[in-house]
N, C-alpha and C positions, 0 to 999 in steps of 0.2 A: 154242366157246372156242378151238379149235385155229386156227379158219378167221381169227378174228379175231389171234391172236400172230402167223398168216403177213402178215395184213395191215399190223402194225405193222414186221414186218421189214421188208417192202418199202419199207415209207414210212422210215424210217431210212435203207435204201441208196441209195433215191432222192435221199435231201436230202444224204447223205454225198458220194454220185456230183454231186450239184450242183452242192455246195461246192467237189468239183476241180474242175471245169471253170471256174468263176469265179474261183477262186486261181490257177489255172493260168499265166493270161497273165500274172497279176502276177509268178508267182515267174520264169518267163522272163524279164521284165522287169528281175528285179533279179542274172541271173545276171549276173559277170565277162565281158567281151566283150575282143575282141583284134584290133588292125590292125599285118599284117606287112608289113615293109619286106627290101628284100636282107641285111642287119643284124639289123633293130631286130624289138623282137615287142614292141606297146604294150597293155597289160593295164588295164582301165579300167571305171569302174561305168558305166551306162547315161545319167546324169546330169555326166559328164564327156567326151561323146563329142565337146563342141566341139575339148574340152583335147587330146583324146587326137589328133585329128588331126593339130593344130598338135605335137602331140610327133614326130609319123611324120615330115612334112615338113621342121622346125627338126634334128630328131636326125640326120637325113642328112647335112642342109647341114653339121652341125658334123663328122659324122665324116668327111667329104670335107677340111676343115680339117684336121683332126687327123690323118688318112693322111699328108697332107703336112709338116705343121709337126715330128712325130715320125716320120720314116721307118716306119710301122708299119700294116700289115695289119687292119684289126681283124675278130675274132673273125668266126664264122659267127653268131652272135645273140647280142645284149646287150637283156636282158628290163628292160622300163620300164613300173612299176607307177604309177598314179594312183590314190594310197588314199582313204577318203573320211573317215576319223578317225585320231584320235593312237594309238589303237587298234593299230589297221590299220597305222599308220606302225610302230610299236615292235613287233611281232611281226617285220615284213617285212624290218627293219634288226637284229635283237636286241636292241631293249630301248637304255634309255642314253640318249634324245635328249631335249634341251631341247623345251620348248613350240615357240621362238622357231625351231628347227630345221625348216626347209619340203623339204629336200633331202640325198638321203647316198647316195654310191654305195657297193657292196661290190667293189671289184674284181674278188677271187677268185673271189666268185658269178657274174659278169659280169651283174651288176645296179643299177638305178638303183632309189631309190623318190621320189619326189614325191608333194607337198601340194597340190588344188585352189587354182589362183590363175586372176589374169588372164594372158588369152594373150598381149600384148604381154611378159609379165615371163619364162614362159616359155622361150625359148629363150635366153637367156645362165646358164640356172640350170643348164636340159640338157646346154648344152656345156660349162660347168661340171664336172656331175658325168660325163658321160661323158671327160672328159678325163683323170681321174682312174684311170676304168678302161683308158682308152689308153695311160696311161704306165705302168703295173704290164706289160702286154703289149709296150709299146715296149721292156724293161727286162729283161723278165722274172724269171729266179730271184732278181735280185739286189733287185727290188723291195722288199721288206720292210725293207731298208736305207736307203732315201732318205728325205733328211733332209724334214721336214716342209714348211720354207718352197719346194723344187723343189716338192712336187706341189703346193700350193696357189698359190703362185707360176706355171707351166706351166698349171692350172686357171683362172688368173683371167685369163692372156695370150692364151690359146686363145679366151675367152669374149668378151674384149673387156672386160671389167669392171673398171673401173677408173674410178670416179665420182670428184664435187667434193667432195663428202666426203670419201671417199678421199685427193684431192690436201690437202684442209685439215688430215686427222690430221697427215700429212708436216711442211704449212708451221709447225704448233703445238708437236708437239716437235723440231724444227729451230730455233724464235725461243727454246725450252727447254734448249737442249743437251742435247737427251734420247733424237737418233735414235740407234736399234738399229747394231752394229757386226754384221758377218756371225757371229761367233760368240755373238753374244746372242739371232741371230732365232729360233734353234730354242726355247729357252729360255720364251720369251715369248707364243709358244702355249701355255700353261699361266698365264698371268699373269692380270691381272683385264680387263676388260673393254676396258681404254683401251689395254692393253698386245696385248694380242691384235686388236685393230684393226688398229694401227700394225703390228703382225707380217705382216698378209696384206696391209697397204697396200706396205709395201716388199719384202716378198719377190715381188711385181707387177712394181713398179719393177727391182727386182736381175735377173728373168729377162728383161724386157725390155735392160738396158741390152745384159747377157749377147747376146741374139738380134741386136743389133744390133754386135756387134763384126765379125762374118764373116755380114754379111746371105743371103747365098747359103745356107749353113749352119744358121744361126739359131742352134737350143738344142741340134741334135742333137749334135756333140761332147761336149758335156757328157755325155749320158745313155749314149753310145758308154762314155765311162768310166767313169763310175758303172756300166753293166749286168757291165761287168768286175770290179766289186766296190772301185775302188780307195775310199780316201778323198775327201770333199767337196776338200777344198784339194786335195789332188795331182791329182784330178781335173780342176778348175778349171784349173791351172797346166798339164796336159797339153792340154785341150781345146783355148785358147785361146792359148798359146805367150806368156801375157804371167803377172811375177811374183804372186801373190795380193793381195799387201799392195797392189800401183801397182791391181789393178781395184777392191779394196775401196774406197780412196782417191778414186780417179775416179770414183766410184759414188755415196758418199757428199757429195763437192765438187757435183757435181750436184744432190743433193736439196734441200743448205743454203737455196738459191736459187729453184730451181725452180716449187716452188709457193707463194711467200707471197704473190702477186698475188692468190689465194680469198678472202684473209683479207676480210671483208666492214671495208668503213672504217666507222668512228662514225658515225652518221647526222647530221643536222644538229640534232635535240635535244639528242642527247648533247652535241654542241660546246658548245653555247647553254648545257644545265645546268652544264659542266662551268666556263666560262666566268663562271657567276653565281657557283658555288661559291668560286673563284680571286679575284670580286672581295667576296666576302665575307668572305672570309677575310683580305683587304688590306686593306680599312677597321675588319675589330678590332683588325689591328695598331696601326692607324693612333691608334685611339680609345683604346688602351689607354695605348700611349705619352704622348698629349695628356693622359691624366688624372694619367697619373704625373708628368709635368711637373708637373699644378698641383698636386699634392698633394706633392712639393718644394717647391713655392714659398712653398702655404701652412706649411708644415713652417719653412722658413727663416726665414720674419715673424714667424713664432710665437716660433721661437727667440729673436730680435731684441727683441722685445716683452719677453720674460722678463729678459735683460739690461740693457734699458732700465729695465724696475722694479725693477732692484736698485741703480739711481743714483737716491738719494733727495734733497733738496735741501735745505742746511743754509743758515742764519742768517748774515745777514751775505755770502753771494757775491753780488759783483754781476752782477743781471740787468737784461734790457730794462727800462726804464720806472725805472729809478732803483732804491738799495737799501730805499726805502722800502715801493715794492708790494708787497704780501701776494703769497705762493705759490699756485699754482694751489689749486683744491679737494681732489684728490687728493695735495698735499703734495710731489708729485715734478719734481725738476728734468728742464726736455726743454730741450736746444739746438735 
């Protein structure tokens, strides 16, 4: 009996010891893997190693960019996660992100996290968010202070991001009277959907016109005084040695214009229906009027008619045919 319990032990450790060896490669498999760059350190599931290279590669290029565009060093490593669920995304970020959320840098952690996509889409999302982590560092302690539309404005100029879309929100509240004045952009990130577009469309535009006042320069002035803590306006007004109100101005004069060329024209249906509509709408005028004419007219003869039967014809007036002819049938005299 005894000899036999040893035998069953064996056969259990046997199939137990089997089973690691045949999990084993899998669970290796599905361990977190990592490709480091002078910078970057890319964190990736086994299933996203295409993505992750393209991050090594793109994330360089951009922070070679971003060295230069903001005067600034960046860090000994900034950790870029490629999660593989929503899961994975809200732990890695804390929690708080929309569905629709594929991307979020934490500055302070000096981290990125991204969502499996295509690798063409990729790299303007990366420079994106490490842009974000570049300006907190270009900045430093004063960082938690800038106003929203800079880093996401500096983020989207860095990236290059700046679609027809983009230009179309501009030309649609511009034909609206409804673009953003500088003190309403911060505002407006908090607004609904349409208004939070238009926020990170023109704070795009505002950092660019910005970067292009002192081309040599770019955007650095500005963040020169922001990282001194001053105010946005005095900021502005120290950077660029021109009033607030005349770059608001200029800035705004710009956009009115700019993009309404996107606006896609009416197609040739539209014309066509809008065209049939316009003449249908001419000819009820038309038909209405015509019937109200005759139903005047007849209104008028009617009248005429009734006054005519209240001249009756007496005995004795001379009529055609002598005073002898009998009166018509109906008894009434008609001239």
């Amino acid at each position: 009996m005894r000899s036999r319990g040893r035998m069953r032990v064996r056969w259990l450790v046997a199939v137990v010891m089997l089973a690691g060896l045949c999990c084993a490669p899998v669970a290796a498999q599905q361990a977190r893997r990592i490709i480091g760059t002078d910078h970057l350190r890319v964190l990736y599931w086994p299933q996203s190693e295409e993505l992750a290279a393209e991050a090594a590669a793109s994330g360089d290029e951009a922070l070679v960019r971003l060295r230069g565009m903001l005067d600034a060093e960046p860090p000994e490593r900034i950790d870029v996660y490629i999660v593989r669920s929503q899961a994975e995304f809200d732990e890695l970020t804390g929690g708080g992100n929309d569905p629709w959320v594929i991307g979020r840098a934490l500055p302070s952690r000096l981290r990125v996290v991204v969502k499996p996509m295509g690798p063409q889409r990729l790299p303007k999302l990366l420079a994106h968010e490490l842009a974000h982590v570049m300006l907190d560092v270009a900045v430093g302690e004063a960082a938690w202070a800038l106003p929203r539309w800079v880093h996401e404005g500096v983020a989207q100029y860095a990236a290059g991001d700046f679609g027809v879309e983009d230009q179309r929100v501009i030309a649609r509240a511009s034909l609206a009277g409804e673009l953003l004045t500088l003190d309403e952009l911060e505002g407006a990130f908090a607004g609904d959907r349409e208004q939070v577009a238009l926020a990170y469309a023109e704070s795009y535009t505002l950092v660019a016109y910005l970067a292009d006042i002192e081309p040599t320069k770019g955007i650095r002035p500005l963040l020169d005084q922001l990282a001194k803590g001053r105010d946005v306006r005095q900021a502005l007004g120290l950077a660029f040695g021109v009033p607030v109100p005349q770059i608001e101005q200029q800035w705004l004069e710009g956009l009115r214009t700019a993009y309404l060329n996107t606006l896609s024209p009416p197609s040739s249906e539209t014309i066509v229906g809008a065209l049939f509509v316009i003449a249908f709408a001419i000819a009820l005028v038309l038909v209405r009027r015509r019937s109200g004419r005759i139903r005047r007219r007849m209104n008028e003869q009617e009248r005429l008619r009734k006054l005519l039967e209240g001249a009756r014809w007496e005995p004795g007036y001379p009529r055609e045919g002598g005073p002898d002819r009998p009166p018509p049938d109906d008894g009434y005299f008609i001239e």
